[in-house]
DRENBA-625941 format. One record per residue (C-alpha): x, y, z; residue number from 1. Coordinates in steps of 0.2 Angstrom, whole numbers, plus 5000, padded with zeros to 4 digits. Layout:
N
+------+------+------+-----+
|    x |    y |    z | seq |
+------+------+------+-----+
|    X |    Y |    Z | NUM |
...
+------+------+------+-----+
***
This chain:
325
+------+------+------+-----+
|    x |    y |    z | seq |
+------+------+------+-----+
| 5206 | 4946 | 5100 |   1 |
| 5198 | 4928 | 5103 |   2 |
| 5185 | 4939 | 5113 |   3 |
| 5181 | 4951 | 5101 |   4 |
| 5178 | 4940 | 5087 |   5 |
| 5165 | 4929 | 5099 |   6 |
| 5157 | 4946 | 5102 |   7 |
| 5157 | 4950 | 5083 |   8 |
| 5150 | 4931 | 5078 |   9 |
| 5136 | 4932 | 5092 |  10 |
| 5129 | 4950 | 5088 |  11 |
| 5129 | 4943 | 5067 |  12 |
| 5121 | 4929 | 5074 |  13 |
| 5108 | 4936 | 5083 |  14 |
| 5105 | 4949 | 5069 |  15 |
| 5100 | 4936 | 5056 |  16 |
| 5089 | 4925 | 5071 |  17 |
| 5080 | 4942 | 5071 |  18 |
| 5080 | 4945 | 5053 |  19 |
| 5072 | 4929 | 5050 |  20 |
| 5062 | 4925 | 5064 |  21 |
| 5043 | 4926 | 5059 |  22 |
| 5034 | 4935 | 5070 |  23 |
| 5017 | 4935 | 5077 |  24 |
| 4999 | 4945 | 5071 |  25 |
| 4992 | 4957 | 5083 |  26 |
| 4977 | 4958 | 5072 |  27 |
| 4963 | 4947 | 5065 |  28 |
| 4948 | 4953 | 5059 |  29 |
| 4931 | 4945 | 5053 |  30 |
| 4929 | 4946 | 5033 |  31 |
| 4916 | 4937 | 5024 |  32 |
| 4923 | 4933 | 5008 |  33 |
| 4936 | 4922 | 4998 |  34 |
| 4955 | 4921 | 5000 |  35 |
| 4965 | 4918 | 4985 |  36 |
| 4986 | 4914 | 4991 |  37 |
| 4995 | 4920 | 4974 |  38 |
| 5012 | 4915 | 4979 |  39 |
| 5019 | 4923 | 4995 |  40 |
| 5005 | 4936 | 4993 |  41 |
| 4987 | 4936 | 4996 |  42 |
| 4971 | 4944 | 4987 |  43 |
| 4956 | 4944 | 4995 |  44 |
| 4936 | 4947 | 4986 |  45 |
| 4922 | 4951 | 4999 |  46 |
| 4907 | 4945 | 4996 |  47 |
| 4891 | 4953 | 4988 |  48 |
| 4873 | 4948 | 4993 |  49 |
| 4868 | 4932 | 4982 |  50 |
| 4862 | 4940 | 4964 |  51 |
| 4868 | 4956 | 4966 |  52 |
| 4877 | 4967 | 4952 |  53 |
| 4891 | 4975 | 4959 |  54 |
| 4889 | 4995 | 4954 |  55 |
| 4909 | 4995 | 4955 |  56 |
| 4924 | 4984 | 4957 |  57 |
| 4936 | 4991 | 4968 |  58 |
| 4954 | 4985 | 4970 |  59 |
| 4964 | 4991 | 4984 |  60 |
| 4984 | 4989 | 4989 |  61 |
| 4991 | 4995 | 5005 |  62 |
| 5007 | 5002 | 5010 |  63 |
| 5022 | 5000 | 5018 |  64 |
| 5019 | 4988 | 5035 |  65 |
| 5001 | 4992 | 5030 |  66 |
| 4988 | 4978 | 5029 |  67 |
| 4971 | 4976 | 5020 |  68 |
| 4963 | 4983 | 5034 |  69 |
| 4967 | 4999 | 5030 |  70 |
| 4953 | 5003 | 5017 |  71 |
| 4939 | 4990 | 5023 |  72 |
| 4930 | 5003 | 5033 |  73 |
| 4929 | 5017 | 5016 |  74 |
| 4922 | 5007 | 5006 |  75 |
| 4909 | 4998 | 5017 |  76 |
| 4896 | 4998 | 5004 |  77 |
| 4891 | 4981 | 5001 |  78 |
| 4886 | 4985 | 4981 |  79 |
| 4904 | 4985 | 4979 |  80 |
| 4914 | 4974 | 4974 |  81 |
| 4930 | 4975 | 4986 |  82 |
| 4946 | 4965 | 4980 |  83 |
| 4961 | 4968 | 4994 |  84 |
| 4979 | 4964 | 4990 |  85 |
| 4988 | 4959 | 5007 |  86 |
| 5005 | 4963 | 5004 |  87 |
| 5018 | 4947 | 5000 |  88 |
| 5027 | 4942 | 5015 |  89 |
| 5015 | 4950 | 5026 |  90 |
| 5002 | 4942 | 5041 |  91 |
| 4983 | 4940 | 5033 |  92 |
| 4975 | 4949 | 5046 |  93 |
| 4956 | 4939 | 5044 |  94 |
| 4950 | 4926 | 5057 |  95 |
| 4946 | 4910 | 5049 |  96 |
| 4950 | 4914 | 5033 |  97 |
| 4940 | 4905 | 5019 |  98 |
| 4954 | 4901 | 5006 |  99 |
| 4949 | 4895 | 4987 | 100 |
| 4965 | 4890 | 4975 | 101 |
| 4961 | 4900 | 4959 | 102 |
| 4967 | 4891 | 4940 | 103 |
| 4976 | 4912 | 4938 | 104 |
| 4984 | 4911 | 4953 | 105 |
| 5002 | 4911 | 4948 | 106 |
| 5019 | 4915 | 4960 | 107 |
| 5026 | 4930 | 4952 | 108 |
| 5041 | 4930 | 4944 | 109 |
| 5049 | 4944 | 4954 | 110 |
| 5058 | 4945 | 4971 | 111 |
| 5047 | 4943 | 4985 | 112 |
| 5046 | 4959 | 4993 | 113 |
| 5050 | 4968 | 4978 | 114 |
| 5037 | 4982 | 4972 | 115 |
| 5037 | 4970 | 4954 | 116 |
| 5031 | 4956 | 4965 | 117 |
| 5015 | 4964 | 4972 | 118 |
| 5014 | 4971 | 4955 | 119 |
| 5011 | 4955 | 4948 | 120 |
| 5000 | 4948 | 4959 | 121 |
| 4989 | 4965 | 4959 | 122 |
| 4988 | 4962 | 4937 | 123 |
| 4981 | 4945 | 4942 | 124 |
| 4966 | 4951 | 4954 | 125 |
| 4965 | 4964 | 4939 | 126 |
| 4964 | 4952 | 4922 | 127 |
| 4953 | 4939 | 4932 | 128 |
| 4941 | 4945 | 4946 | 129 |
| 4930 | 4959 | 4943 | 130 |
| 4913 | 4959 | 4937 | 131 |
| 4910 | 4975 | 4934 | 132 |
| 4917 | 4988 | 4919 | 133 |
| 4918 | 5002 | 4932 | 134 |
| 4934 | 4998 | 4939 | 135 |
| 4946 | 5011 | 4952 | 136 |
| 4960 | 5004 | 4959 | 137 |
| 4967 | 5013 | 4974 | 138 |
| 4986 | 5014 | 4978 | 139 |
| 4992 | 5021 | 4996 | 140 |
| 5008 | 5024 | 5001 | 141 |
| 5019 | 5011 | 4992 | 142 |
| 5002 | 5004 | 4986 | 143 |
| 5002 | 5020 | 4973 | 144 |
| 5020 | 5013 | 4966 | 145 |
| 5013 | 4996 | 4966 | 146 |
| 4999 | 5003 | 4957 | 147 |
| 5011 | 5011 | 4945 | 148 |
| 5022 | 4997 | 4942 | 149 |
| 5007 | 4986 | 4938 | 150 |
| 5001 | 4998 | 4923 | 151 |
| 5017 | 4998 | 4916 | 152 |
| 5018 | 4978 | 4914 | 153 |
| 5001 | 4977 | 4909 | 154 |
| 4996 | 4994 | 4899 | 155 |
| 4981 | 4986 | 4890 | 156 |
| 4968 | 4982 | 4909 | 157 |
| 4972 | 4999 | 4912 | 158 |
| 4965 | 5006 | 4897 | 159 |
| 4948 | 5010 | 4906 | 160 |
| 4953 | 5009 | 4926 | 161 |
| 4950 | 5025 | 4937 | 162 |
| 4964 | 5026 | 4947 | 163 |
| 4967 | 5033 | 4966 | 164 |
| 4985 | 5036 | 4970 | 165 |
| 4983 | 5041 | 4989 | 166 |
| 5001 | 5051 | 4995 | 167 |
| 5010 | 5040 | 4983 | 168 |
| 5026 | 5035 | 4981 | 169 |
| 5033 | 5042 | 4963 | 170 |
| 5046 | 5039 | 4953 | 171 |
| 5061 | 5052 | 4961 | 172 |
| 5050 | 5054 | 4976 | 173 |
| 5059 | 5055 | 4991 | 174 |
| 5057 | 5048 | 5010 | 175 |
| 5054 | 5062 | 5022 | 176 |
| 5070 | 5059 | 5031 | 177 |
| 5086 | 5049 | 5026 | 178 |
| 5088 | 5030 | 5029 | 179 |
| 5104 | 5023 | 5023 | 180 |
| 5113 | 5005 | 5023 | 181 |
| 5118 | 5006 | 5041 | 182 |
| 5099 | 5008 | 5046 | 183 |
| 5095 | 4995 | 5036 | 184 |
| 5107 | 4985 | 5046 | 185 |
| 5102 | 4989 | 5061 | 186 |
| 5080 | 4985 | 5056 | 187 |
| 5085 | 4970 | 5066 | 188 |
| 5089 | 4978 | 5081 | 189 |
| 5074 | 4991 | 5079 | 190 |
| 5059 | 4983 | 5077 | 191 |
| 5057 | 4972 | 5091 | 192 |
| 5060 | 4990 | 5101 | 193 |
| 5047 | 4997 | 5088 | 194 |
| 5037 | 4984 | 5094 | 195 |
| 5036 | 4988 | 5113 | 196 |
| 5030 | 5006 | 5109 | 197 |
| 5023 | 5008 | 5093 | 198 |
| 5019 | 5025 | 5096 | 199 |
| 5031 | 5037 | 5104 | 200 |
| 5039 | 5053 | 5105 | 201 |
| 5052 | 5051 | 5092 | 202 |
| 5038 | 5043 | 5079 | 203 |
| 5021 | 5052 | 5084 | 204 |
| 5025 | 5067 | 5070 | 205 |
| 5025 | 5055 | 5058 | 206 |
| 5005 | 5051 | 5060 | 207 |
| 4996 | 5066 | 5061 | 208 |
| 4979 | 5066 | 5072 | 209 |
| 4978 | 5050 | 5081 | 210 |
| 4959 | 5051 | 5086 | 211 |
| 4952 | 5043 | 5075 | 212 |
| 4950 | 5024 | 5084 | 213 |
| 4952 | 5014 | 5070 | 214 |
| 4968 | 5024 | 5065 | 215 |
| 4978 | 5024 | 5079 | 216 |
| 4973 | 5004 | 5080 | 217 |
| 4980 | 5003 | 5062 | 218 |
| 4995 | 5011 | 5066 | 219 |
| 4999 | 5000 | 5081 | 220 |
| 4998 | 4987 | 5072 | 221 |
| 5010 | 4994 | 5059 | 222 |
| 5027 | 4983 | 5065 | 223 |
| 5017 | 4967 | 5068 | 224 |
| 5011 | 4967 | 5050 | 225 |
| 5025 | 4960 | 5040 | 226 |
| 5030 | 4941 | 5044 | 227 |
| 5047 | 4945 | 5046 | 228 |
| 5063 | 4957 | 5050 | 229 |
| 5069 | 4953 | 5031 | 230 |
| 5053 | 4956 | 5022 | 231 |
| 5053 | 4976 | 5030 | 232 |
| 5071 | 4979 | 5022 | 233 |
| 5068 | 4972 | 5006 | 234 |
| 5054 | 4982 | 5004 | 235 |
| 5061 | 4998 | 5009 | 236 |
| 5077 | 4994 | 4998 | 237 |
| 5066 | 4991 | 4983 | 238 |
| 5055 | 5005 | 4990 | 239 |
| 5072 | 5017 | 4988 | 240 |
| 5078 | 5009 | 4969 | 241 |
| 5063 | 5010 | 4964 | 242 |
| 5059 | 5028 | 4966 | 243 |
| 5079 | 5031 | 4961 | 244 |
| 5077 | 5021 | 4944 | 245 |
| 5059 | 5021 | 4935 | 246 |
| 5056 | 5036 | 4925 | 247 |
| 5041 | 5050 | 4926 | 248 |
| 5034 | 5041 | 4909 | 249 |
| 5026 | 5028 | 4920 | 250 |
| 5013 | 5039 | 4922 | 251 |
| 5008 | 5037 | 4905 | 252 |
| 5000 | 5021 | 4909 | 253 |
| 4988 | 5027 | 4919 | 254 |
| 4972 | 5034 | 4907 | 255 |
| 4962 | 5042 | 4921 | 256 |
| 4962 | 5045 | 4942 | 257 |
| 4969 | 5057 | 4954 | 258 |
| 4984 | 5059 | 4964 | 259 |
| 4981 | 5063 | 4982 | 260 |
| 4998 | 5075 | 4989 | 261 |
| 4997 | 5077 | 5008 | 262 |
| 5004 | 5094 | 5012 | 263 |
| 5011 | 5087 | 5032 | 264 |
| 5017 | 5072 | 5024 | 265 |
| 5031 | 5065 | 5036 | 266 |
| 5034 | 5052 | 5029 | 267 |
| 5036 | 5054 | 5011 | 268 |
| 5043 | 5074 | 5005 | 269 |
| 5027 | 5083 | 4997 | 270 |
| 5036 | 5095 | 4987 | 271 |
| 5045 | 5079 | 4979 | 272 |
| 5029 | 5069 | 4976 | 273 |
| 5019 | 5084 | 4969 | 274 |
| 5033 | 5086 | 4957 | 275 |
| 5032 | 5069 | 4951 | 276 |
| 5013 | 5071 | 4950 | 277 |
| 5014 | 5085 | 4939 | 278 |
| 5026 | 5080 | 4926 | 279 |
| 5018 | 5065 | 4924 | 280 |
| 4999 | 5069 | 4924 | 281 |
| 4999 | 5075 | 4907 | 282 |
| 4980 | 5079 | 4907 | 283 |
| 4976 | 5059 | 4914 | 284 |
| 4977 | 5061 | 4931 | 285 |
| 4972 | 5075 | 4941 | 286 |
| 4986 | 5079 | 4955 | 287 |
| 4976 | 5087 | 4969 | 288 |
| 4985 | 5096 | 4986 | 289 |
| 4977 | 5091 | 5003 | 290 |
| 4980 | 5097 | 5019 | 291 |
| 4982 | 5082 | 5029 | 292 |
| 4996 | 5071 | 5034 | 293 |
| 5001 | 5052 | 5025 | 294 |
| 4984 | 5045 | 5029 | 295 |
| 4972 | 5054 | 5020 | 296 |
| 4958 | 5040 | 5021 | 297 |
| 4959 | 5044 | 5038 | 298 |
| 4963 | 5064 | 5039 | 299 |
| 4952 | 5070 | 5029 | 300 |
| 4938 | 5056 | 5019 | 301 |
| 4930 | 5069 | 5010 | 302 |
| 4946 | 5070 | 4997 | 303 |
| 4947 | 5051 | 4991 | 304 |
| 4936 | 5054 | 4975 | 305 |
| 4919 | 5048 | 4973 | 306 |
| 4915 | 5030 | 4966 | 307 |
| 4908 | 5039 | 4949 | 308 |
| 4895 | 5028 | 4938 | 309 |
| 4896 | 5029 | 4918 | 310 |
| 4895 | 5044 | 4911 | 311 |
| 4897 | 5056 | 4928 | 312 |
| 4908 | 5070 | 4929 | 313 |
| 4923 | 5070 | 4936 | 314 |
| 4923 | 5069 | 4954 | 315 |
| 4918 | 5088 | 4961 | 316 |
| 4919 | 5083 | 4978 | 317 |
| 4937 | 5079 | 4982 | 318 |
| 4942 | 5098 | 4974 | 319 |
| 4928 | 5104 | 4986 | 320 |
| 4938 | 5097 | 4997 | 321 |
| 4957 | 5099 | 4995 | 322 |
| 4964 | 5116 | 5000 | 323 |
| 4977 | 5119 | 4991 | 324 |
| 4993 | 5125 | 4997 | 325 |
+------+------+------+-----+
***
């Protein structure tokens, strides 16, 4: 019994020292801009040449185990004006980071880690930074209930905001397969051996294509991303209350955008998040079907709308684009 119960201490033991253990960042990029820290969170404004007028403001907010770096390469027009959220919790992946405290800069309220949290610190990049009235905010993965969550704490700087909702998750979406308490349990255990093989056989139908470079180096990347064990539960626990509680009304926030569906979607259900979609567009947002996997950006470009100036149509090119299934 005496043995048992050592066995039982050391593996709880062990568990939190893993739990709470910070790891280390496999990835640090060059970015020539300005680092805001807002709370356990970070935003991040790239800069424009001296004088310029931006012709948009783009704000971007990754996914799950996601970083910034996921949309840098899209929008790689330097007359924008790019505003990244890096999610709390997780590594800033820049080298030499220029930081600047900002008087708006407050710590959220909310849990860390919590889909509230990032939702406040993306209404502060929102109310203080842009310089343009042509504003899209683009959402993927958890970023799209981020985005969400946002508008429905601050109706009034959505009022004329385009938004991008890129295989989003949506209030009674669903994950493509179940997780339940004992996997969360076990996340301790799991992702240093996620680590060692990022991709592999068991995962690899969860990515779609992988020949796209800077893709696949996204996507290695994914398990080194948050600073720790505990950050990647809570987020998947709010991830899961999140989608189980908040109602389809949330979509009436939103005033104008698209919501990108990915037909091969492993990782969230399609038929779930379409459905979601379409309640809840009412005529604002249009819900377009893509054949692609989670990563549109990636998959298939040509779907994320295009950047539209005053008084352009609505963005042809992404229906163009989408098959529909």
């Amino acid at each position: 019994m005496s043995f048992i119960l050592l066995v039982v201490l050391a593996v709880l033991a062990a568990r939190q020292w893993l739990m709470e253990r910070e790891g280390k960042p496999v990835m640090a990029e060059p970015f020539e801009g300005t680092v805001y820290r807002v709370g356990a969170a970070c935003v991040a404004e790239r800069d424009m040449p001296s004088g310029a007028e931006p012709k948009a403001t783009v704000i971007c907010m990754h996914g799950f185990v996601e970083h910034m770096g996921y949309f840098t390469e899209f929008y790689d027009d330097p007359d924008i004006q790019l505003i990244l959220l890096n999610s709390c919790g997780y590594h800033l992946p820049i080298d030499q980071p220029r930081f600047r405290q900002a008087s708006w800069a407050v710590p959220p309220s909310a849990d860390e880690g919590t889909i509230e949290y990032d939702a406040m610190v993306m209404n502060q990049a929102l109310e203080h930074l842009p310089k343009s009235s042509n504003i899209r905010i683009h959402g993927h993965s958890r970023g799209g209930a981020v985005t969400l969550e946002a508008a429905s704490l601050r109706p009034d700087l959505f009022e004329n905001v385009e938004v991008v909702l890129e295989a989003p998750v949506l209030p009674q979406g669903r994950p493509y397969g179940h997780y339940g308490q004992a996997q969360l349990w076990c996340m301790a255990f799991l992702v240093p051996l996620w680590r060692r093989q990022p991709i592999a056989w068991h995962n690899r139908g969860m990515y779609g294509p992988l020949h796209n470079e800077r893709k696949r180096q996204l996507i290695e990347g994914l398990p080194f991303n948050p600073r720790r064990v505990s950050t990647m539960v809570t987020n998947m626990r709010s991830l899961g209350e999140w989608m189980d509680t908040k109602p389809i009304t949330m979509f009436d926030n939103i005033r104008k955008g698209y919501v990108l569906v990915p037909d091969k979607d492993k990782v969230l259900e399609t038929q779930a998040m379409y459905d979601s979609a379409s309640q809840g567009a009412q005529g604002n947002l249009e819900v377009v079907r893509i054949a692609c996997s989670h990563f549109p950006l990636f998959d298939c470009p040509e779907s994320i709308p295009a950047l539209q100036k005053k008084g352009d149509s609505r963005a042809k090119a992404a229906k163009a684009a989408a098959s529909t299934a």
